[in-house]
PyMOL CGO cylinders between C-alpha atoms (Angstrom):
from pymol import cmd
from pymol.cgo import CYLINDER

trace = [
    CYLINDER, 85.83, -4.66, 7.14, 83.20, -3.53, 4.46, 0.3, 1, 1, 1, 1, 1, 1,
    CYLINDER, 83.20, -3.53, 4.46, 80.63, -0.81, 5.32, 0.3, 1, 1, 1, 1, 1, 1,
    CYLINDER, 80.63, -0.81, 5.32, 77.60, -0.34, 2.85, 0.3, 1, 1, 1, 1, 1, 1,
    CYLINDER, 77.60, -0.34, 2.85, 77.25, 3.25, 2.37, 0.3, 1, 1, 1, 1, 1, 1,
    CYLINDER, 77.25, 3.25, 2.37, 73.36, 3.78, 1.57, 0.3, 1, 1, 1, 1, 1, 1,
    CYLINDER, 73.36, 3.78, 1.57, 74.70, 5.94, -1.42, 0.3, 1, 1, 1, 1, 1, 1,
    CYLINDER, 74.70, 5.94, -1.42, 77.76, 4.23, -2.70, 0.3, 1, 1, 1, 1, 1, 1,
    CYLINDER, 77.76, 4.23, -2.70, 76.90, 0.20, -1.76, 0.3, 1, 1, 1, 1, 1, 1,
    CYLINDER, 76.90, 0.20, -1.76, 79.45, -1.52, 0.02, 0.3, 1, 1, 1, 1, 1, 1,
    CYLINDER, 79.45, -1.52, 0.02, 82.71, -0.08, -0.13, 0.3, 1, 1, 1, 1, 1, 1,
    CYLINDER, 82.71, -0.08, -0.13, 86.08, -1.29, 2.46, 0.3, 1, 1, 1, 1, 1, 1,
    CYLINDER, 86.08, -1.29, 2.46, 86.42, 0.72, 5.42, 0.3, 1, 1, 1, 1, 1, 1,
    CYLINDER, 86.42, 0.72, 5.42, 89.59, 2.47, 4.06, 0.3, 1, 1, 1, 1, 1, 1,
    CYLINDER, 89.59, 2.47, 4.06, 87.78, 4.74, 2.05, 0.3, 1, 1, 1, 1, 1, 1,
    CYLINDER, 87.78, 4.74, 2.05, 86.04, 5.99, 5.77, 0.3, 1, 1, 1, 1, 1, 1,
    CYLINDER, 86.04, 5.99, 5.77, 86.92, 8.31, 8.47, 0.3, 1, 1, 1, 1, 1, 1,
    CYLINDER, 86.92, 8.31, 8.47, 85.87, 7.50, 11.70, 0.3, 1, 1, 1, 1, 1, 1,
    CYLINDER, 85.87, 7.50, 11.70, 85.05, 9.97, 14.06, 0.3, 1, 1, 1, 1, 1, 1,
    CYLINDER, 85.05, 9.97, 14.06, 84.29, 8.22, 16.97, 0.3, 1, 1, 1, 1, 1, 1,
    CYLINDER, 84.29, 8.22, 16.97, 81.04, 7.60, 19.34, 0.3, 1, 1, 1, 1, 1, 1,
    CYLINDER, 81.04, 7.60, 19.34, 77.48, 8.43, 18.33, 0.3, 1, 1, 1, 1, 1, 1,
    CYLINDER, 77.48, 8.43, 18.33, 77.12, 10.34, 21.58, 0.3, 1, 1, 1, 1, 1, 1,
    CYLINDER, 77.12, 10.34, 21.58, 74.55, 12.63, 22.49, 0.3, 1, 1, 1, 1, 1, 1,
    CYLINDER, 74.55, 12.63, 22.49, 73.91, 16.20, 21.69, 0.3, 1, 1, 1, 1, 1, 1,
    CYLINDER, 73.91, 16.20, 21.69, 77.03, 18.24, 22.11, 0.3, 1, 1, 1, 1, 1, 1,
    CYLINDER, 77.03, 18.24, 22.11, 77.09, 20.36, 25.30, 0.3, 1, 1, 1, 1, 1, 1,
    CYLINDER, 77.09, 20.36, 25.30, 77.78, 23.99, 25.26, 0.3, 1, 1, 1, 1, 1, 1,
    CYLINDER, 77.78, 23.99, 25.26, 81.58, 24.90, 26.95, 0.3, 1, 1, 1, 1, 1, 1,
    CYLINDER, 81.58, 24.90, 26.95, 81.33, 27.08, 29.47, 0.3, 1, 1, 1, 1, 1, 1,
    CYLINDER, 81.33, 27.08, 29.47, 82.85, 29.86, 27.83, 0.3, 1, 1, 1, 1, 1, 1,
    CYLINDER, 82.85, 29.86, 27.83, 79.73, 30.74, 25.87, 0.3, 1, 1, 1, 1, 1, 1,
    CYLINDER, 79.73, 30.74, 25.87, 76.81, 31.93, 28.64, 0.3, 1, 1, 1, 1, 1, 1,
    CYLINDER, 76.81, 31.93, 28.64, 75.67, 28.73, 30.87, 0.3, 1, 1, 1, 1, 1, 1,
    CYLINDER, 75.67, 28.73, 30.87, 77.49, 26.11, 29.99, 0.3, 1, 1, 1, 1, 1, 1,
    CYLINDER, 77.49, 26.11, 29.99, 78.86, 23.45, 31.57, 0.3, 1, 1, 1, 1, 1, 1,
    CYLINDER, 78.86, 23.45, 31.57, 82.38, 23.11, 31.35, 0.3, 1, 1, 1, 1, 1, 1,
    CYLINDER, 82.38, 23.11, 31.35, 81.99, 19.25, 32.95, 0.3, 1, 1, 1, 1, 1, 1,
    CYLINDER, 81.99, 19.25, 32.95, 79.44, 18.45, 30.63, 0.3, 1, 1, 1, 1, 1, 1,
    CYLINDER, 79.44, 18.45, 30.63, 81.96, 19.46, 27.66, 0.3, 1, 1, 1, 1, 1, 1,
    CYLINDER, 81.96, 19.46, 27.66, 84.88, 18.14, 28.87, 0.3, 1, 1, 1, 1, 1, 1,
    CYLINDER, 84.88, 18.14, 28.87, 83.52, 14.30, 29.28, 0.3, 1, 1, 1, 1, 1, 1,
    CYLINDER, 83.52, 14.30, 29.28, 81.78, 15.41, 25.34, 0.3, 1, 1, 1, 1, 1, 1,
    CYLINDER, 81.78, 15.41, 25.34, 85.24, 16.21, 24.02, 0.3, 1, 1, 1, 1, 1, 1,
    CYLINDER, 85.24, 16.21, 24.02, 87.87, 13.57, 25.49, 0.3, 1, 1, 1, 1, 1, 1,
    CYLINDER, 87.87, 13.57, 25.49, 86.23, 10.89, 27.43, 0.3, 1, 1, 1, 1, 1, 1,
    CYLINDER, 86.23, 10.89, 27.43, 84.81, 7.51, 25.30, 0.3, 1, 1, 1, 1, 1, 1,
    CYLINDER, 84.81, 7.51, 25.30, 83.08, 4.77, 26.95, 0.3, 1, 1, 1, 1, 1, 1,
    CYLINDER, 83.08, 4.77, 26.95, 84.99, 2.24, 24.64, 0.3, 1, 1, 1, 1, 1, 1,
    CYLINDER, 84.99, 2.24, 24.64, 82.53, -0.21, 25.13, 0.3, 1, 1, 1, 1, 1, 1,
    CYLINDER, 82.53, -0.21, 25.13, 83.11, -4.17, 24.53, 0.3, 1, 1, 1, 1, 1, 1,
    CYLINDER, 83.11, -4.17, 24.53, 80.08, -5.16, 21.99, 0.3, 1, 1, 1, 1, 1, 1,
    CYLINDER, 80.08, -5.16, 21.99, 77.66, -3.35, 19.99, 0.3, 1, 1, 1, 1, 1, 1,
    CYLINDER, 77.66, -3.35, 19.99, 78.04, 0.60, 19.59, 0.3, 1, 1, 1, 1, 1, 1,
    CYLINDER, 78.04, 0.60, 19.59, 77.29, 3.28, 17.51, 0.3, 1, 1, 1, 1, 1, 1,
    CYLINDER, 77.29, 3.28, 17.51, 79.83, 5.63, 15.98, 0.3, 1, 1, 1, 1, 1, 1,
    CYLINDER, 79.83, 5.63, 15.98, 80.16, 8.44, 13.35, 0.3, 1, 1, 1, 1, 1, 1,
    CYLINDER, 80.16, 8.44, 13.35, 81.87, 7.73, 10.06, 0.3, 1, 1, 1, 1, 1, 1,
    CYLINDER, 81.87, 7.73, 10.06, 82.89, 10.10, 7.28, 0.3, 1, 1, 1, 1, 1, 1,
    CYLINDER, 82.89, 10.10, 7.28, 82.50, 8.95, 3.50, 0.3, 1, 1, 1, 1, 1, 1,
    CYLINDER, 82.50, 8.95, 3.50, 85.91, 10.88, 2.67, 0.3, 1, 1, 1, 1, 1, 1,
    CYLINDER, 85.91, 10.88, 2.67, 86.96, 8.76, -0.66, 0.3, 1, 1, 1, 1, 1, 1,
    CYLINDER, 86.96, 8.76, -0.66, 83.21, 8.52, -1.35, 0.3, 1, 1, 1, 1, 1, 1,
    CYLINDER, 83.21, 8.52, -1.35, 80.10, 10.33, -0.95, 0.3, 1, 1, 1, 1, 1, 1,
    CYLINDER, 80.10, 10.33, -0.95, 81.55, 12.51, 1.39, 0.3, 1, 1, 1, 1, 1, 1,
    CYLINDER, 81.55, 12.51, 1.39, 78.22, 11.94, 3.39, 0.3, 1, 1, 1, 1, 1, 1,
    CYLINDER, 78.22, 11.94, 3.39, 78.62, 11.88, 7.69, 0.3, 1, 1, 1, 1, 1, 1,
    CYLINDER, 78.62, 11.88, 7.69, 77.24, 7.95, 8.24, 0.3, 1, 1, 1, 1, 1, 1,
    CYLINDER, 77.24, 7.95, 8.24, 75.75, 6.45, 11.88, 0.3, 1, 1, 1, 1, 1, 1,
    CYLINDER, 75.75, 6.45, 11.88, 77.41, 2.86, 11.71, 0.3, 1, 1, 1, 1, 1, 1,
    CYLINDER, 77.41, 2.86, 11.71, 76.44, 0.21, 14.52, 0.3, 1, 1, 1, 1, 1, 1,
    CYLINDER, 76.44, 0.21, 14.52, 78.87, -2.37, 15.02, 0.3, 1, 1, 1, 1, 1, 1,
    CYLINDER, 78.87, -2.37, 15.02, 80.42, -4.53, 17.35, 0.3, 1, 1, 1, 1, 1, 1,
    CYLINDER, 80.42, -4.53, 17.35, 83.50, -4.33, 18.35, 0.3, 1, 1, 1, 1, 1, 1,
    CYLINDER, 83.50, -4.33, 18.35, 84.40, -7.86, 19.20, 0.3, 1, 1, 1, 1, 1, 1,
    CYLINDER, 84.40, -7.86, 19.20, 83.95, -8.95, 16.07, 0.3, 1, 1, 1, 1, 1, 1,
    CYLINDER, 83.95, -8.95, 16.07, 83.77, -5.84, 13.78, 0.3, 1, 1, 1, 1, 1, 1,
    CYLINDER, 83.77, -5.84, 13.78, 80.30, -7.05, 12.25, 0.3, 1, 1, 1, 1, 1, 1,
    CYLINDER, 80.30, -7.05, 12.25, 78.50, -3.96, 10.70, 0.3, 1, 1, 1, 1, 1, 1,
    CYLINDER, 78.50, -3.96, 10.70, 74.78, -4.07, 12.35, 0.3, 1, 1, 1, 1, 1, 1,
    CYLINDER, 74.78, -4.07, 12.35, 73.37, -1.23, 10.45, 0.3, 1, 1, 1, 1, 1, 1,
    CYLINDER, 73.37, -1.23, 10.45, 73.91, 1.82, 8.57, 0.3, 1, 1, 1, 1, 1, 1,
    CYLINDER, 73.91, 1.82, 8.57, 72.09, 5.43, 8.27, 0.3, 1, 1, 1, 1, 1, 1,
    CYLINDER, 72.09, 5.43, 8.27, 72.81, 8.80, 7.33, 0.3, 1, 1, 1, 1, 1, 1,
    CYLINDER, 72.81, 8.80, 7.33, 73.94, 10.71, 10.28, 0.3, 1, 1, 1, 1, 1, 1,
    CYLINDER, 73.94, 10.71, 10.28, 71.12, 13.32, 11.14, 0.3, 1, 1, 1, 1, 1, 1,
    CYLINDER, 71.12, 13.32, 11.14, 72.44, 16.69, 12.00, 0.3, 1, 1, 1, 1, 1, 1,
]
cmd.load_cgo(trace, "trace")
């Protein structure tokens, strides 16, 4: 699988980390004021693993070393789109 990297160009996917599911905004745990410790448990450990398109977080390590949104699908591996990841 290739990946184009919006600083590098296309580069294989061994030369990426990835980090898993674009998911929302991470929760706070409940050990820091009003969190919810639910909330941050699904955040942490539980993935949808969806069949199809998705978005996930990828990390530029033997590049750029920039954090990357990638949307792909994942019955066929075909990248749909790449951006920087915003923070």
């Amino acid at each position: 699988m290739r990946i184009p990297c919006p600083y590098c160009g296309e580069r294989d996917a061994e030369e990426f980390s990835i980090q898993g599911e674009a998911a929302g905004p991470r929760p706070i745990p409940s050990d820091y004021g009003d969190g919810d410790r639910d909330a941050f448990h699904a955040y942490v450990h539980l993935r949808a693993n969806e069949y199809g398109p998705t978005r996930e977080y990828w990390y530029h390590a033997a590049g750029c070393r920039r954090w990357l949104t990638v949307s792909r699908d994942t019955r066929d591996h075909k990248i749909l789109g790449v951006e920087l990841a915003k923070p």
